[in-house]
C-alpha positions in Angstrom: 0.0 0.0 0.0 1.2 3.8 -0.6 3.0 5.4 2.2 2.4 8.9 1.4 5.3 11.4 3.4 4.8 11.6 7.2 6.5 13.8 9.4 7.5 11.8 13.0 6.9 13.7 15.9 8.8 13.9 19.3 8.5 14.8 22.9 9.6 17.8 23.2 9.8 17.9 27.4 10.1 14.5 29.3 8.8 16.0 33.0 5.6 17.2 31.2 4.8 14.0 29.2 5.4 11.7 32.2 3.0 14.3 34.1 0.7 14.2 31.0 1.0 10.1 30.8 0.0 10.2 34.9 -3.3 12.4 34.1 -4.4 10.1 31.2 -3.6 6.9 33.1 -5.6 7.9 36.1 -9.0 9.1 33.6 -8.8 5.3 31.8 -8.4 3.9 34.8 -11.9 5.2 36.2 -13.3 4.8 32.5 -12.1 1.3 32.1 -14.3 0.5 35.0 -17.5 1.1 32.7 -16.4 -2.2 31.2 -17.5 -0.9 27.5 -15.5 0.0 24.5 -14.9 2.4 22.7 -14.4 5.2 25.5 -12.9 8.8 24.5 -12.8 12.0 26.4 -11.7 15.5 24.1 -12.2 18.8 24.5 -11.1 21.3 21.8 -11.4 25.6 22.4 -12.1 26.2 18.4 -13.8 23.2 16.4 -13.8 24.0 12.7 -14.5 27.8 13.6 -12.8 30.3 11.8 -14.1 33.3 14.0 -12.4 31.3 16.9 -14.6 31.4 19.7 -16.0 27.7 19.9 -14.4 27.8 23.6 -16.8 25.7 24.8 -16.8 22.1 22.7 -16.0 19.1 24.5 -17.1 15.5 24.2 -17.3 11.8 26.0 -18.2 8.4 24.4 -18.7 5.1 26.7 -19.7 2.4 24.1 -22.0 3.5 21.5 -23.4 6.5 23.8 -22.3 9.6 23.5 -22.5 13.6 24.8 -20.9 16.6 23.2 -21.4 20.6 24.3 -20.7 23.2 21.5 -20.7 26.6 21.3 -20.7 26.8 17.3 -22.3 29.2 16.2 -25.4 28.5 18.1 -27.0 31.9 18.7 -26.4 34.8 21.1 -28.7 33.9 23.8 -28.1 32.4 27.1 -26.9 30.1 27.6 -24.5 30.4 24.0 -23.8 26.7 23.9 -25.7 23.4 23.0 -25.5 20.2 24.1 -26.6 16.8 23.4 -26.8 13.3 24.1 -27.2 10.0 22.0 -27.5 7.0 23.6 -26.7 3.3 22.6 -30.0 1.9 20.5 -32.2 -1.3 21.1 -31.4 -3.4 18.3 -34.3 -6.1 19.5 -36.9 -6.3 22.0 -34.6 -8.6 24.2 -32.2 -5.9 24.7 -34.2 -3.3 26.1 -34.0 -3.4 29.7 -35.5 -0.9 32.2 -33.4 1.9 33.3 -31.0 1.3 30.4 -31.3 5.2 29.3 -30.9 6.1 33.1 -27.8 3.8 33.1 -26.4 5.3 30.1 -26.7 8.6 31.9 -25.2 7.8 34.7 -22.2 6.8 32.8 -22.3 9.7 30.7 -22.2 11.9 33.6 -19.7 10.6 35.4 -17.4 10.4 32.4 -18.1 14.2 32.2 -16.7 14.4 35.7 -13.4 12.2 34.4 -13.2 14.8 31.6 -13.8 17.9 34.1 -11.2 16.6 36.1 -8.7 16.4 32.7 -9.4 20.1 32.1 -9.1 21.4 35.3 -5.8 19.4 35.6 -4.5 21.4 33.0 -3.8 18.2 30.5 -4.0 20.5 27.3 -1.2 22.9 28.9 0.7 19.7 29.3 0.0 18.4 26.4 1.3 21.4 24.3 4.7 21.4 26.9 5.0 17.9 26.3 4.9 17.0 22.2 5.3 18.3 19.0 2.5 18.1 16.2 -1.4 19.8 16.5 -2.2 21.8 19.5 -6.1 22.2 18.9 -8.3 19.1 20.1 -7.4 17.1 22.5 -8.4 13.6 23.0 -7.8 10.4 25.1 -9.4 7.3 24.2 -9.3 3.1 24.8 -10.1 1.3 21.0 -8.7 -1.8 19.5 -7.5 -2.5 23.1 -5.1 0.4 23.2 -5.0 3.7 24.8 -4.8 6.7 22.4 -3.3 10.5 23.1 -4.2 12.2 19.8 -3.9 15.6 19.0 -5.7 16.9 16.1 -6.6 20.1 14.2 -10.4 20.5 13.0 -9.6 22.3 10.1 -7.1 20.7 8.8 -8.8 17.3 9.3 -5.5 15.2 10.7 -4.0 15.4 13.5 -1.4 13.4 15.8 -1.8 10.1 17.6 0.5 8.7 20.5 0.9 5.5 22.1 2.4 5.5 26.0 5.2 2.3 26.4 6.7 1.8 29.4 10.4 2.4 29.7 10.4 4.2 26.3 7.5 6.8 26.9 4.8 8.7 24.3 5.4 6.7 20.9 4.0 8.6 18.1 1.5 5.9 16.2 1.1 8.3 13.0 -1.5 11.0 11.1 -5.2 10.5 12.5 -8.8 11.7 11.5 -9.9 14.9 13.1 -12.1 13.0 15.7 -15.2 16.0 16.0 -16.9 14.3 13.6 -16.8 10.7 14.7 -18.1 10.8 18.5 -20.1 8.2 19.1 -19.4 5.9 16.2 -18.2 2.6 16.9 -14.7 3.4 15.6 -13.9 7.0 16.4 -10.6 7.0 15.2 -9.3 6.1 11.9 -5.6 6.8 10.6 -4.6 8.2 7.1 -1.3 7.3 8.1 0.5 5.0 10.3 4.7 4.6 11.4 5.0 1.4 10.7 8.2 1.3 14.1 5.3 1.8 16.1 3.4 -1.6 15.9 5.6 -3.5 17.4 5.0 -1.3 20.9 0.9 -1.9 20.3 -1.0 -4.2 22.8 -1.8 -7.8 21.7 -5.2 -6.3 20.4 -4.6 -3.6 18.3 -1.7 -5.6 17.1 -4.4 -8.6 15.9 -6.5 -5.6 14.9 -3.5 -4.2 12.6 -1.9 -7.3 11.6 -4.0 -10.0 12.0 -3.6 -13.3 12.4 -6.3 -15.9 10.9 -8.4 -16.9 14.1 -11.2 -19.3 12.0 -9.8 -21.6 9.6 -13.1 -22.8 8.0 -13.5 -18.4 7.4 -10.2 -18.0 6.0 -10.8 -20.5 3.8 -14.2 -19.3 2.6 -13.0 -15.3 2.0 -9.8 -16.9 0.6 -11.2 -18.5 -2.1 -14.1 -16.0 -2.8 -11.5 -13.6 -3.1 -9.1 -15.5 -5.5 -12.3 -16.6 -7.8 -13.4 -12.8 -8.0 -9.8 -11.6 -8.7 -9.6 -14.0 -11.2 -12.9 -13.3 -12.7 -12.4 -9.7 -12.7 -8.8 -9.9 -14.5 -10.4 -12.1 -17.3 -12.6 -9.2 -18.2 -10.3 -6.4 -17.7 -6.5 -5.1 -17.7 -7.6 -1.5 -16.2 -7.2 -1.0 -12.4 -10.3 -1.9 -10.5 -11.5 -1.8 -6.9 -14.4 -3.7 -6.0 -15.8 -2.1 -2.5 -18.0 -3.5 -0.2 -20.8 -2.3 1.5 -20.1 0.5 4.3 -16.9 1.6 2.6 -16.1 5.5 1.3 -14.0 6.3 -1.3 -11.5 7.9 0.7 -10.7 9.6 4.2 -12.3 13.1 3.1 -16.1 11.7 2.0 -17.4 13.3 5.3 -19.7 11.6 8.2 -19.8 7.8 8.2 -22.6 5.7 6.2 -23.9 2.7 5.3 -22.2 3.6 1.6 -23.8 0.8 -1.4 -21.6 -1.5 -3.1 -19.6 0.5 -5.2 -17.3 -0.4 -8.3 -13.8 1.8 -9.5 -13.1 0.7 -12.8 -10.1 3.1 -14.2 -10.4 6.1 -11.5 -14.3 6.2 -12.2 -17.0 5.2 -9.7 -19.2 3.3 -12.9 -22.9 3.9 -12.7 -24.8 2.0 -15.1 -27.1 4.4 -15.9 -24.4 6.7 -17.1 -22.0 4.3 -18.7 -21.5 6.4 -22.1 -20.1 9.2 -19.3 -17.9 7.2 -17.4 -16.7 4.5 -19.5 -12.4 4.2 -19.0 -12.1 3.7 -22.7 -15.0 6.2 -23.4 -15.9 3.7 -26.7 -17.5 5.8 -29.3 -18.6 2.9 -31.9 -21.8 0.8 -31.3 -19.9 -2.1 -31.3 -17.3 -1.4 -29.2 -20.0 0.4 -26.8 -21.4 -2.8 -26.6 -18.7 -4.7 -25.4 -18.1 -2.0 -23.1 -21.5 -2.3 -21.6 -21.0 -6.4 -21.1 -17.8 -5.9 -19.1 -19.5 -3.3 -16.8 -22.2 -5.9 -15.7 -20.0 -8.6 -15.8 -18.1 -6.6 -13.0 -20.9 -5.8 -11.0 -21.7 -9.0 -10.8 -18.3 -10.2 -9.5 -19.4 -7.6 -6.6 -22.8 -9.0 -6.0 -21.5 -12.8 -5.9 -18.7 -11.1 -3.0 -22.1 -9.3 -1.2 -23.9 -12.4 -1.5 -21.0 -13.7 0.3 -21.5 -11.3 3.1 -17.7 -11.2 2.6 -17.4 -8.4 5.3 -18.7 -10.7 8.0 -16.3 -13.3 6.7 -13.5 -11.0 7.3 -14.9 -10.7 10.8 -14.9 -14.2 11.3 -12.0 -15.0 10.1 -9.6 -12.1 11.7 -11.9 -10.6 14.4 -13.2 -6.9 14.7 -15.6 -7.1 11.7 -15.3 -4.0 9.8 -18.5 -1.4 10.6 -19.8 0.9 8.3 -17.2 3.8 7.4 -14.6 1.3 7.5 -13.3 0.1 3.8 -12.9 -3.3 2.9 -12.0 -3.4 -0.8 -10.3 -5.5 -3.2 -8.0 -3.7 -5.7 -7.2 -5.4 -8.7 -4.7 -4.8 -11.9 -2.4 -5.9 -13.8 -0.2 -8.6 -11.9 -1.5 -8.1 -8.5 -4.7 -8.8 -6.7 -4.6 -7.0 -2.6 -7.3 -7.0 0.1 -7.7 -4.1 1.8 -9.6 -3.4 5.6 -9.1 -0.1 6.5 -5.2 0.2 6.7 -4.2 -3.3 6.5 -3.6 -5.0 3.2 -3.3 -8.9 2.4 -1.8 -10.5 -1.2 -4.0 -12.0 -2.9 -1.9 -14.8 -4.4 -3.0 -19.0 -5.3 -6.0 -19.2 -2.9 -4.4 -17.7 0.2 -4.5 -14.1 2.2 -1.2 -13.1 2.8 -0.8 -9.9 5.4 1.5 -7.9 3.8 1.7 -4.9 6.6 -0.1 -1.4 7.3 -0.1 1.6 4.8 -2.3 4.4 4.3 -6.1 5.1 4.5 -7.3 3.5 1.3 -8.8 5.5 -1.3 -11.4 3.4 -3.4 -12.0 5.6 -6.1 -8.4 5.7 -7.0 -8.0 1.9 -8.1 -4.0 2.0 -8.4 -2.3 -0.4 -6.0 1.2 -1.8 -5.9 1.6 -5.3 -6.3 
């Protein structure tokens, strides 16, 4: 996968990060007793405001509930911020238990207290005495079993994201989303970029999470081979790049809020809609004939990704290496000339004589841009 340029940070003052690493040790060790995941606490003074006086935004997730307190642009009244909550839904009539939204507040609140406690600390202060990199938002958080510093600038929509390892101190992990956007999702962070020095320093689960290890034979064996016969398929019909993405996946890292995106199909560095094939054909064919053809290969593709939905090749993924991806996350396979790669979020696997092959980290995939290296 590409490795566009990252710039490493450092720690720019050991006494501040070792005070910093205290503070953040302390919050996950009273959110870690909520016993759900993901968690988060951030606070940032101007989120995505230009006229700089969002001084009010902060935000807490415990599981799939979530608060957040803005002061965007939300009127000149009293009080000149807004605040909301979103708690974890029912998914079936078995789940709903009484008191579960009083619960949810509870933890809510007293993660608010956890975060309070952060501020009044001074954790930013330390924070911008302690490392290099984005100085806006600031954000702690427990995903993929690892605890996350990152440091991130709205505007700019990246930021900075730390690991702590003992008897070497704040690591820097690599580039990360902007995190405002993603409270309350069921992955809140995502990385455009990663250092690939820093996985070895990851817990056991963010490692499995990064570079997985198969944990169902019978799974591996099923995506494996649907995987090899749709690579094969797809390469019989065409020589152009191609990038068949699931369902839940965005084209790239700047497509805004997370969905529950269709199935789409790249073909040539053009999402192909089949109602406006003379538009986005790659070869743009200009003779009946050839139009033809053109049209035959287009549904022939699609149905290579139907046969992989069918599959319910996402949950197969799940199955096979844990932490089935959710929606916003991609899971895509790139295909061209000589190479065939699977792709969940960061993490790419060869494609190569009916086997996955992890083949290391690289950087947030962008489906609509269906070059890949072998």
């Amino acid at each position: 996968m590409r490795h566009r340029t990252m710039t490493v940070r450092r720690v720019q003052d050991e006494g501040a990060a070792l005070e910093l690493q205290q503070l953040i040790a302390g919050a996950a060790d009273r959110m870690g007793a909520f016993g759900r995941t993901p968690w988060l606490l951030a606070e940032a003074p101007n989120k995505f405001n230009d006229a700089t006086q969002d001084d009010l935004w902060y935000a807490v997730q415990v599981g799939r509930t979530s608060w957040e307190q803005s002061h965007f642009f939300e009127g000149y009244g009293i009080p000149w911020f807004q605040e909301h909550s979103v708690l974890a839904a029912e998914t079936a009539a078995d789940l709903i238990e009484p008191g579960a939204s009083v619960t949810a507040s509870d933890e809510i609140a007293s993660a608010r207290r956890v975060l309070r406690g952060l501020v009044k600390a001074g954790w930013r202060q330390l924070a911008d005495r302690a490392l290099e990199g984005y100085e806006n938002l600031l954000c702690v958080a427990w995903q993929h079993g690892q605890l996350w510093l990152c440091r991130t600038h709205p505007a700019s929509a990246e930021g900075d994201a730390w690991i702590w390892v003992p008897g070497l101190g704040f690591q820097y992990f690599g580039v990360c989303c902007r995190l405002d956007e993603d409270v309350g999702h069921a992955v809140p962070i995502y990385f455009h970029k990663i250092n690939a020095d820093c996985l070895n320093h990851l817990s056991d689960e963010a490692k499995q999470y990064f570079l997985p290890v198969v944990l169902d034979v019978q799974s591996y064996d099923e995506l494996s081979s649907i995987v090899q016969a749709a690579a094969e398929e797809a390469t019989a019909v065409t020589d152009l790049p191609l990038v068949l993405a699931s369902r839940g996946s965005p084209s790239s890292l700047w497509e805004g809020f997370r969905g529950d995106w269709a199935p789409r199909l790249y073909w040539n560095g053009h999402f192909l809609d089949i109602d406006r094939l003379e538009e986005l054909a790659p070869r743009s064919p200009s003779n009946p004939e050839e139009r033809g053809r053109h049209v035959e290969e287009v549904y022939r593709l699609s149905a290579i990704l139907e046969r992989l939905e069918a599959a319910d090749w996402r949950r197969l993924f799940g199955r096979c290496y844990g932490n089935p991806p959710v929606a916003g996350q991609v899971l895509a396979l790139y295909v061209g000339p000589g190479y065939a790669i699977l792709v969940r979020e960061n993490t790419a696997f060869l494609v190569e004589d009916g086997q996955l092959e992890c083949a290391g980290v690289g950087d947030f995939p962008e489906c609509c841009n269906p070059e890949a290296p072998p």
